[in-house]
N, C-alpha and C positions, 0 to 999 in steps of 0.2 A: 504494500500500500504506500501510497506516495507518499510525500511529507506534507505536499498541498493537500489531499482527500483527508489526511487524520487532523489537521489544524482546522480545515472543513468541518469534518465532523465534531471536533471538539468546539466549534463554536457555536455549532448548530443544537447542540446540545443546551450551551449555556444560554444560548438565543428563547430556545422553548421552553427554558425557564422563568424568564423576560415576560415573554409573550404570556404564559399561562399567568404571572402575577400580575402583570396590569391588565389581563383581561378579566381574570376575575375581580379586582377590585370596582371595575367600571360597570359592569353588564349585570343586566336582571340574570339569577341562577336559572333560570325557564329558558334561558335563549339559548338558540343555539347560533353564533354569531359566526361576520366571512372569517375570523381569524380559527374558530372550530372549524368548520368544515375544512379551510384550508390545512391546518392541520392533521385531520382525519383524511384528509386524501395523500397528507406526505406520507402517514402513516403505514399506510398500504403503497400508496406507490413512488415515492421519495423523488417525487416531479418537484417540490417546490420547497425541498430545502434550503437551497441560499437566499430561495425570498424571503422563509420567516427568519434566516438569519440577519440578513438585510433588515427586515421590519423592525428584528428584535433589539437591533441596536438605536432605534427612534421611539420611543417610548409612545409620545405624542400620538406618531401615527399609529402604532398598534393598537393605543387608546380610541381613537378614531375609526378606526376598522372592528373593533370591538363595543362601539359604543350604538346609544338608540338613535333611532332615525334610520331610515334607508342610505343604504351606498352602494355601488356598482363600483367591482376591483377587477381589471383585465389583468392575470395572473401570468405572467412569462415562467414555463417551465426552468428546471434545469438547465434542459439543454439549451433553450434561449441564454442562459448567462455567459453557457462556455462560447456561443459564436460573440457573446458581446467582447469575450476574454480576446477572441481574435480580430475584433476592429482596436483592439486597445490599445495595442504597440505603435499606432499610427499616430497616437497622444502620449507615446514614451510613457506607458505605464503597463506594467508586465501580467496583470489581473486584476479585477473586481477587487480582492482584496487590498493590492497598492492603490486603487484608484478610492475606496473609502476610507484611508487609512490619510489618505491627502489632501481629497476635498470630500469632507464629510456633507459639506451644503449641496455640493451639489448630488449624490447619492440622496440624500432626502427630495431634493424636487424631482428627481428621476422615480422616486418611491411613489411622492403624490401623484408625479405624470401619471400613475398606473389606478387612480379611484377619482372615481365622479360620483357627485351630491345624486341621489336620486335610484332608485329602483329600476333599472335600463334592463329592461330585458330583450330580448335579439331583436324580437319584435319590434319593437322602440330603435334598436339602435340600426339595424340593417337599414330603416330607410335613410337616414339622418348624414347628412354632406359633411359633417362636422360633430365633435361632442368637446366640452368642456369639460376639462380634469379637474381634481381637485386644486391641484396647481396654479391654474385660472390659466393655463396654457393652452391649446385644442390640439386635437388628433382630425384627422380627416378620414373620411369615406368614399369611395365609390361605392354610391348606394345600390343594394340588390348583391354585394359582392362579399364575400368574406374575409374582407380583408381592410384592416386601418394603417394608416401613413402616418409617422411621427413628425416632428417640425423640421424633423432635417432628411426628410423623404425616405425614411427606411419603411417599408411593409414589416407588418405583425401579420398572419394567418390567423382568424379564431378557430383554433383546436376543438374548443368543447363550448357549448354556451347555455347558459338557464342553470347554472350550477346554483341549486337555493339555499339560504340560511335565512333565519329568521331578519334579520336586518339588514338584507339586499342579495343581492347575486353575485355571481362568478362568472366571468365569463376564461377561459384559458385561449392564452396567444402564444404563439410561437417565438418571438422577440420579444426582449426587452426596449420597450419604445424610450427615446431620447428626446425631452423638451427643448437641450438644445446640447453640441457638443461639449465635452469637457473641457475646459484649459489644458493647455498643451503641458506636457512636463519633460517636453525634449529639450537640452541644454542650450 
């Protein structure tokens, strides 16, 4: 096992620790919230463990993704991270991990790029030219199509969609969508 996959897992760990304590502190015990289900899907199928690690390191947004009211979270698998791992030397940073570990802010508006206010279910979003993030940033659509554009033209595919929890949906993407590029960290 590599060095990267056990720091991985060792954080992933301490992440759903995070995650489990601010979401139970926030959330009615009845709910089952997107940070539950997200979880019970890593659970069984270990799709979206750098996102709750990722998450688990923003307290706020875990809180927010755990919390009442509706929200819609377009959810990049794994493997969306590791292709993100390969646009990233193009900004002199060798992984997700050197790239949070340096610009923490921007890893957080990449986190909210990924949740919009509102209960969006496919139905809703398939038509829509455009949707607003949490971020106040948009993603685009060709509507009728499977597919959203980040603001710096990458396509997401939706994987899976109408994933329900009590207080909004899932929908899974293929990419990790980008609000805007990182700062360069080449010399």
């Amino acid at each position: 096992m590599s060095i990267y996959r056990k720091s991985l897992i060792g954080m992933v760990a301490a992440a759903s620790l995070i995650v489990s304590t601010v979401g139970f502190a926030k959330k009615p015990e009845d709910q089952t919230t997107i940070v539950d289900v997200a979880a019970a899907i890593n659970a069984e199928t270990e799709e979206f463990s750098i996102l709750l690690l990722a998450a688990g390191l923003y307290p706020d947004i875990v809180a927010y993704l755990d919390g009442r009211g509706q929200r819609t979270l377009f959810a990049p698998t794994d493997e969306a991270f590791g292709r993100l791992n390969d646009i990233l030397p193009l900004f002199c940073y060798a992984d997700v991990l050197e790239l949070q570990a340096l610009q923490p802010d921007y890893v957080a508006d990449v986190l909210t790029y990924h949740a919009a206010k509102g209960r969006k279910d496919a139905a809703e979003v398939l038509p829509l030219d455009e949707i607003r993030m949490l971020s106040g940033d948009f993603v685009t659509r060709t509507p009728g199509s499977l597919v959203i554009t980040d603001a710096i033209g990458r396509d997401a595919n939706l994987l899976a969609v109408d994933v329900p929890a009590d207080n909004g949906i899932i929908h899974v993407i293929s990419e990790v969508i980008l609000p805007y590029p990182p700062q360069s960290n080449c010399p």
